[in-house]
C-alpha positions as CSV (number, residue, x, y, z in Angstrom):
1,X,-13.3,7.3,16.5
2,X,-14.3,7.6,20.1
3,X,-15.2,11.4,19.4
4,X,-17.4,10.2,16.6
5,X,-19.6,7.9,18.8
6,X,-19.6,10.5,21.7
7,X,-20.7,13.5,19.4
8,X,-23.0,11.3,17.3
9,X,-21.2,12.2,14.6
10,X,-20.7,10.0,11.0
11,X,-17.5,8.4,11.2
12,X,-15.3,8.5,7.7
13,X,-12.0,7.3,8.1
14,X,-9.1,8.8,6.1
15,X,-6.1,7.0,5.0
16,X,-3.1,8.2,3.9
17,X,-1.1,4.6,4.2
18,X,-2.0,1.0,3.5
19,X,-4.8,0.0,6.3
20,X,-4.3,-3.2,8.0
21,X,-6.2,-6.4,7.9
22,X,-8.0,-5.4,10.9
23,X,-9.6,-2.5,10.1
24,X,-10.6,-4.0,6.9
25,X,-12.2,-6.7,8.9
26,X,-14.0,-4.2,10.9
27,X,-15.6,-2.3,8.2
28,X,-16.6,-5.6,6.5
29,X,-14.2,-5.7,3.6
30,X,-12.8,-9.2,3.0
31,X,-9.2,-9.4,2.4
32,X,-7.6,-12.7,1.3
33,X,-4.1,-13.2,2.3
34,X,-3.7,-14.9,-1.4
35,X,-3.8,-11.6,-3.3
36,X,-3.6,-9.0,-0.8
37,X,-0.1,-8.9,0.8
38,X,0.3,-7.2,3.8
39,X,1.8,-3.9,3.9
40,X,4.4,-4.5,6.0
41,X,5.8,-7.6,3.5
42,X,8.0,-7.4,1.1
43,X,5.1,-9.2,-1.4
44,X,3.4,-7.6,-4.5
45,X,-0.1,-9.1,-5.1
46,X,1.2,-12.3,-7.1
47,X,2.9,-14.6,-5.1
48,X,4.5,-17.8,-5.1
49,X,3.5,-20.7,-2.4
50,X,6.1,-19.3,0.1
51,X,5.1,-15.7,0.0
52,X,1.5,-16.7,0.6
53,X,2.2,-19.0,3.3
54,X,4.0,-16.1,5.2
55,X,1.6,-13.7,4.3
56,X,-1.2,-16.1,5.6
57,X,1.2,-16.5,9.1
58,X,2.0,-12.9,9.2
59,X,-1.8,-11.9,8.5
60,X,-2.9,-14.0,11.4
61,X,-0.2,-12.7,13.7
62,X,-1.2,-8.9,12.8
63,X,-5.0,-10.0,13.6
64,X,-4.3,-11.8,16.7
65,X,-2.1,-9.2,18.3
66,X,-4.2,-6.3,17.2
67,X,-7.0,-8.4,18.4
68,X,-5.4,-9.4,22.0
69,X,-3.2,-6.7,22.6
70,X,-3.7,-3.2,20.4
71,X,-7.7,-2.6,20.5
72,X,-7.8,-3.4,24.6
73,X,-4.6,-1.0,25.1
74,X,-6.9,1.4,22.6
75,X,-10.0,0.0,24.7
76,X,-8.4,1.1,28.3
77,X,-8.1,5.2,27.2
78,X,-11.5,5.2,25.7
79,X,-12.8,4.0,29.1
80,X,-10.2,6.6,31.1
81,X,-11.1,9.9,29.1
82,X,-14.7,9.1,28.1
83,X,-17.4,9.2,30.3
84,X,-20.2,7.0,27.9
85,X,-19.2,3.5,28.2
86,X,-18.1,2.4,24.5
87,X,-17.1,-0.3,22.6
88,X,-14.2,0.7,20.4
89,X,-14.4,-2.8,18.0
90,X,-18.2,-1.9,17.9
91,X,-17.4,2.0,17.2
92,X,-15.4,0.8,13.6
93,X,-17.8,-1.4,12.6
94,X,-19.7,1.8,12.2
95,X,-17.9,3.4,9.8
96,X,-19.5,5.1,7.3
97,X,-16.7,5.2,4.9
98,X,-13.0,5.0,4.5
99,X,-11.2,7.2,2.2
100,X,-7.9,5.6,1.2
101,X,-4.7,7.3,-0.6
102,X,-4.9,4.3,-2.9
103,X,-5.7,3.3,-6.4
104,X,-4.9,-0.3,-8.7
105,X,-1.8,1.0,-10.1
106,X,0.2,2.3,-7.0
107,X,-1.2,-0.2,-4.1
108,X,-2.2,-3.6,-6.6
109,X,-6.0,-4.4,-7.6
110,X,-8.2,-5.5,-4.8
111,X,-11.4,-6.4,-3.7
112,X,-12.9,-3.2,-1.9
113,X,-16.8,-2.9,-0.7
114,X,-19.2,0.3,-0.5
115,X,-17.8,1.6,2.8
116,X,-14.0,2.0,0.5
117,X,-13.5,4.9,-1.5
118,X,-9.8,5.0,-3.2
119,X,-8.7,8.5,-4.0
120,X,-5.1,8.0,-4.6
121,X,-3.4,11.6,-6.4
122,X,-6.6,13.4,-4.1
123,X,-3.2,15.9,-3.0
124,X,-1.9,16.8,-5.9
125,X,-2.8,20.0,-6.9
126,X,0.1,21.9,-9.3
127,X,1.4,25.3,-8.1
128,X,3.7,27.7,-9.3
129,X,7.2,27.0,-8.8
130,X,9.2,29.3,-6.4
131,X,11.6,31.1,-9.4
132,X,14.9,30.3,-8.1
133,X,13.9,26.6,-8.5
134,X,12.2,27.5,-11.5
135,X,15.4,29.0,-12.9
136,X,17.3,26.3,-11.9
137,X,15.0,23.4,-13.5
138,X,14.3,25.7,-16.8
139,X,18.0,26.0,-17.2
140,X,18.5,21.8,-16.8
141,X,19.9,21.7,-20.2
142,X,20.3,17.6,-19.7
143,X,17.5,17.3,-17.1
144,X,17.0,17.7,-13.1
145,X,16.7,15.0,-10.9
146,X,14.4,15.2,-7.9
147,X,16.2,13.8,-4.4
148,X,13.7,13.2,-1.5
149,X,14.1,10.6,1.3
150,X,10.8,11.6,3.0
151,X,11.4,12.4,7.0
152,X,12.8,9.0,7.5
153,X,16.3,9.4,5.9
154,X,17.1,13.2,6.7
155,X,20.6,14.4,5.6
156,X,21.3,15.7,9.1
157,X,21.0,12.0,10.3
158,X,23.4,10.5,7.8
159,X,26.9,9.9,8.9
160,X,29.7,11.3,6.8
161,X,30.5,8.5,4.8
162,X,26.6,7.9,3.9
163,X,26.6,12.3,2.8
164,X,29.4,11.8,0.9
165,X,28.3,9.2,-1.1
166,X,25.0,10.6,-2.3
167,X,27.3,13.7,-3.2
168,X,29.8,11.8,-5.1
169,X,27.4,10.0,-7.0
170,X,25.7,13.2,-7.9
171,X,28.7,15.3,-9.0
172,X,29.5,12.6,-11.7
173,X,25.9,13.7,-14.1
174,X,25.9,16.5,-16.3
175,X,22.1,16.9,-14.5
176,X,21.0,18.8,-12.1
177,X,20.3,17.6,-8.4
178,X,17.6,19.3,-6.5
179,X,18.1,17.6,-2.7
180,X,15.5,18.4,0.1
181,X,18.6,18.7,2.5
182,X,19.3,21.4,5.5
183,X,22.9,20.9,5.6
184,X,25.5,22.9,4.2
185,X,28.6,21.8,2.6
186,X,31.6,23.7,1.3
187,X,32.6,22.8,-2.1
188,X,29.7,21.6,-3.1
189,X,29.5,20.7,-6.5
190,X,27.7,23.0,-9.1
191,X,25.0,20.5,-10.5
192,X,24.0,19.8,-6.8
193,X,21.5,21.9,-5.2
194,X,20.1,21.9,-0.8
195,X,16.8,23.0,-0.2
196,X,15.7,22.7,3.3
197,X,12.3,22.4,1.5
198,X,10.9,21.6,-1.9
199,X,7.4,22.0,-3.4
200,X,8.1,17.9,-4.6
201,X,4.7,17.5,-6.8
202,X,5.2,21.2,-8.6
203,X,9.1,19.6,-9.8
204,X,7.4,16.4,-10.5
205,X,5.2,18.6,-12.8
206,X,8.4,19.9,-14.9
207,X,8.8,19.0,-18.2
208,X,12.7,18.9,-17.3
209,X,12.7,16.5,-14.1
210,X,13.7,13.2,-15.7
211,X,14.1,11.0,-12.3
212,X,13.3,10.9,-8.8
213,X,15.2,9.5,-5.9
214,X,12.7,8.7,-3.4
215,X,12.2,6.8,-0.6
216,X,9.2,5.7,-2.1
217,X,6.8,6.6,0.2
218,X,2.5,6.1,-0.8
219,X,2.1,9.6,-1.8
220,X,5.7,10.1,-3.4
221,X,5.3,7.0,-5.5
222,X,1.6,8.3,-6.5
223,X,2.8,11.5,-7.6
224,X,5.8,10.4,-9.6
225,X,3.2,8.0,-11.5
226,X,0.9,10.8,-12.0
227,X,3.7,12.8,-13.7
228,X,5.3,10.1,-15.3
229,X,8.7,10.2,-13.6
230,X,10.5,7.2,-13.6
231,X,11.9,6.2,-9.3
232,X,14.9,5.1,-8.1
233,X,13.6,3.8,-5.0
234,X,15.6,3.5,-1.3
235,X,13.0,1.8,1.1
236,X,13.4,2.4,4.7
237,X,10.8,0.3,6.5
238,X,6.7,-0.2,6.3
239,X,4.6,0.2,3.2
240,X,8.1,1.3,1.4
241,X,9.4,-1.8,0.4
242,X,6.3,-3.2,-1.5
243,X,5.9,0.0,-3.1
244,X,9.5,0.0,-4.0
245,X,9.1,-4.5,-5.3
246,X,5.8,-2.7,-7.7
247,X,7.9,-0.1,-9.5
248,X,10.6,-2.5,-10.0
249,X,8.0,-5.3,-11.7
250,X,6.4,-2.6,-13.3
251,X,9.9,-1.3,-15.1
252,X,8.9,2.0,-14.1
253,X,12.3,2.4,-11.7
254,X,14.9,0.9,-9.9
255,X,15.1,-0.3,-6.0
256,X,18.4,-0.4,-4.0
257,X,18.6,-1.5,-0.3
258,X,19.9,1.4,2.1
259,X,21.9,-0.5,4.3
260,X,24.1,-1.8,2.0
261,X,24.0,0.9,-0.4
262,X,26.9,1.9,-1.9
263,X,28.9,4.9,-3.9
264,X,28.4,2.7,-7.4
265,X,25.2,1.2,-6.6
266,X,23.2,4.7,-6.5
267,X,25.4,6.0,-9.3
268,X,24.5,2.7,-11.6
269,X,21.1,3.2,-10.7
270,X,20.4,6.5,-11.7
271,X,22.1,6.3,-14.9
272,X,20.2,3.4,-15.9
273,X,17.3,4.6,-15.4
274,X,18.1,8.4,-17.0
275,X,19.7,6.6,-19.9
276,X,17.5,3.4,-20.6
277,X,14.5,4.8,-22.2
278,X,12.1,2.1,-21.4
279,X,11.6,3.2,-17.7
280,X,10.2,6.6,-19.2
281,X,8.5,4.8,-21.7
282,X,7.1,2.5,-18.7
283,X,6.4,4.8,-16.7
284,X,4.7,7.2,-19.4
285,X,2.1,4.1,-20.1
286,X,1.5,3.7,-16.3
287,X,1.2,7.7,-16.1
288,X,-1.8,7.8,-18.7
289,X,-3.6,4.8,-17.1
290,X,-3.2,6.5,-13.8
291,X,-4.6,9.9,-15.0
292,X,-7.3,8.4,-16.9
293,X,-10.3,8.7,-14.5
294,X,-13.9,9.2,-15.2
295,X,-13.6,12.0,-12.5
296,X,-10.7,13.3,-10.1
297,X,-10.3,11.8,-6.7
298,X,-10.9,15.1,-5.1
299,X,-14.6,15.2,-6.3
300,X,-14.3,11.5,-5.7
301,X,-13.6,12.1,-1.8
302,X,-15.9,15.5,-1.6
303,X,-19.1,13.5,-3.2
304,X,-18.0,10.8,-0.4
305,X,-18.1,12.7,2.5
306,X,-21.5,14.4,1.6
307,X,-23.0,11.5,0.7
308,X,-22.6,10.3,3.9
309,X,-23.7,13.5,5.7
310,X,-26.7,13.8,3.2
311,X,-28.0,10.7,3.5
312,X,-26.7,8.7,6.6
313,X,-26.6,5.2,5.1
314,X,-25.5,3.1,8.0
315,X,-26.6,-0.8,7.8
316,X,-28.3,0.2,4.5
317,X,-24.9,-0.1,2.5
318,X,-22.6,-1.9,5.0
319,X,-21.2,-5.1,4.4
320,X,-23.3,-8.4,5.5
321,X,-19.7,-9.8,6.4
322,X,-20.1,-7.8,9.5
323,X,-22.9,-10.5,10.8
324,X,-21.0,-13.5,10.2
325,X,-18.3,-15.2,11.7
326,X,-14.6,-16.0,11.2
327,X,-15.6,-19.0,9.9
328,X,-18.4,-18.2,8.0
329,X,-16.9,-15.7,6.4
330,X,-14.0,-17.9,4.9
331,X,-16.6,-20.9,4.3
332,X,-15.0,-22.9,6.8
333,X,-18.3,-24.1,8.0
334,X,-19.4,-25.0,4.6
335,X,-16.1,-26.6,3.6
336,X,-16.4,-28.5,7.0
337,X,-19.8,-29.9,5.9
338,X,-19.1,-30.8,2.7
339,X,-16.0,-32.6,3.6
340,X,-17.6,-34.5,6.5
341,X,-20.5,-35.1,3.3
342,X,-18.0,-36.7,1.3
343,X,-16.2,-39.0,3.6
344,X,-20.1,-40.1,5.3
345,X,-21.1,-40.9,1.8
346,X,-17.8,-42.5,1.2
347,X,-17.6,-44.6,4.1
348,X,-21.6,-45.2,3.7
349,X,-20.7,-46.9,-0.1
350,X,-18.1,-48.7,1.3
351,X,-20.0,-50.1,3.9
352,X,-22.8,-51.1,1.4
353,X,-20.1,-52.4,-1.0
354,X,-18.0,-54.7,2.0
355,X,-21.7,-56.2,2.8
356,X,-22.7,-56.8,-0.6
357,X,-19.3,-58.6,-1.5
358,X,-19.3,-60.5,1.8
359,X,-23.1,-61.9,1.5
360,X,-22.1,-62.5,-2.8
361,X,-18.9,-64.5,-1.0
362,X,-21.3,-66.6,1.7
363,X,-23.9,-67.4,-1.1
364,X,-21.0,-69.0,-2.9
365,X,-20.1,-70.8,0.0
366,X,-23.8,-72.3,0.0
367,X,-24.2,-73.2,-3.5
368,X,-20.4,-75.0,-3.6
């Protein structure tokens, strides 16, 4: 961001994870802790009084620290490697644009201004298979399942016990198992197969891949959507775990916690969700929705970018919540007002109501 303001250049942020709070706040785009969870929660957007409470306390905390403590540590390079003085908080309020790896059916509905563009799927793009894994999925006679723990679970850095059981689990299917795994194993069993890496979205794209064990990442969990291929989910940490909560309420896979995951559990799991055919079902419905765009996020996220080069909009189509404060923004101020309105008038009547009763109560006294 600090390059943008000292070349002069348009800044457009891109996104491919959740965005905090803050930077929201900074581009102008309100975000209310009663529908927007945090990405770091384990909240979908419909909550209970609980789950907004903490997301309210958690929300604050994320502001206040990123407030106090990340922008000045951010603040203190800009002002070591950058000759201009700058103001970094000023610097994102000028962002022309974010692009975000989102969309209503992967990250929940939300309330998003001009300066947000959502172009969730915007990396898929099908290729041809590589032919020994097209071999191998074409000859899936009962299907292939798909095995990816992004680069936060890697097979190197799973103890024995933990390698074992995946490969236990997996030698009890008649499917095939296509792991993104660099380790080597002797006897390893014939509907298992390693790859120390996998083109993931062209085997999400085969008619014969019937599940995908994922750690269900942003991008993996778009892309199984967009293909229609119902998750078994094993959240690590961050934006996983509410991605993991929405495919469970949407039916369109299963979630199982990976520090107490067991030999059974991931074997249960899959074959309830390769033998239940509501999760395909599910999952097919959620696919179509997906995929059914007036145009393709790529063009979405191209016309973006040279809109903003073509045109420079700046304050012309930024959000007027950038002028106000905290308080205005929320309606405190308003709320305040009104509320000191009511109990004025309220103690006003009162007032006029205590003096009419006692000077009705003294005429009495007169006239007895």
């Amino acid at each position: 961001m600090a390059f943008a303001e000292h070349f002069k250049a348009p800044l457009i942020v891109f996104s491919s994870q959740p965005v905090s709070d803050i930077n929201y706040h900074f581009i102008g785009n309100l975000k209310l802790p009663s529908i927007s969870p945090l990405a770091l929660t384990p909240n979908d957007n419909q909550m209970n009084f609980y789950e907004r409470l903490r997301n309210s306390l958690v929300s604050v905390y994320d502001f206040v620290y990123k407030d106090l403590v990340y922008y000045p540590a951010q603040q203190a390079l800009v002002d070591k490697y950058f000759p201009n003085k700058m103001d970094l908080k000023k610097i994102v309020t000028n962002t022309e644009i974010m692009l975000l790896f989102s969309h209503p059916l992967t990250t929940g509905p939300s309330l998003t201004t001009s300066a947000v563009a959502e172009v969730g799927g915007f990396q898929i793009v099908s290729k041809k298979l590589p032919n020994d894994i097209q071999r191998i999925l074409d000859g899936a006679e009962h299907g292939a399942v798909l095995v990816s723990l992004g680069t936060n679970i890697q097979c190197t850095s799973l103890s024995k016990e933990q390698f074992n059981m995946f490969i236990n689990a997996f030698r009890k299917f008649r499917q095939r198992f296509l792991w993104k795994c660099s380790v080597e194993i002797p006897n390893k069993p014939d509907n298992v197969y390693l790859f120390k890496w996998m083109p993931q979205t062209d085997i999400l794209a085969h008619n014969n891949t019937i599940a995908f064990v994922t750690h269900s990442g942003l991008l993996s969990t778009t892309e199984a959507i967009h293909f229609g291929v119902p998750m078994i989910c094993i959240p690590v940490f961050g934006d996983q775990i509410q991605n993991s909560i929405r495919v469970q309420k949407k039916g369109i896979g299963e979630r199982l916690s990976f520090l107490d995951l067991t030999e059974n559990d991931l074997y249960e799991a899959i074959k309830k969700v390769i033998t239940n055919p509501s999760y395909k079902e599910k999952m097919q419905r959620v696919s179509k929705m997906f995929r059914d765009q007036p145009s393709k996020p790529l063009d979405r996220a191209i016309h973006a970018v040279e809109y903003v080069l073509k045109y420079k909009p700046g304050p012309l189509l930024r959000s007027p919540a950038l002028s106000l404060w905290w308080f205005q923004l929320y309606m405190l101020d308003v709320l305040l007002f009104i509320f000191v309105s009511v109990v004025l008038l309220y103690l006003f009547i009162s007032l006029v109501l205590r003096k009419l009763f006692i000077s009705k109560k003294q005429n009495k006294r007169k006239t007895a």
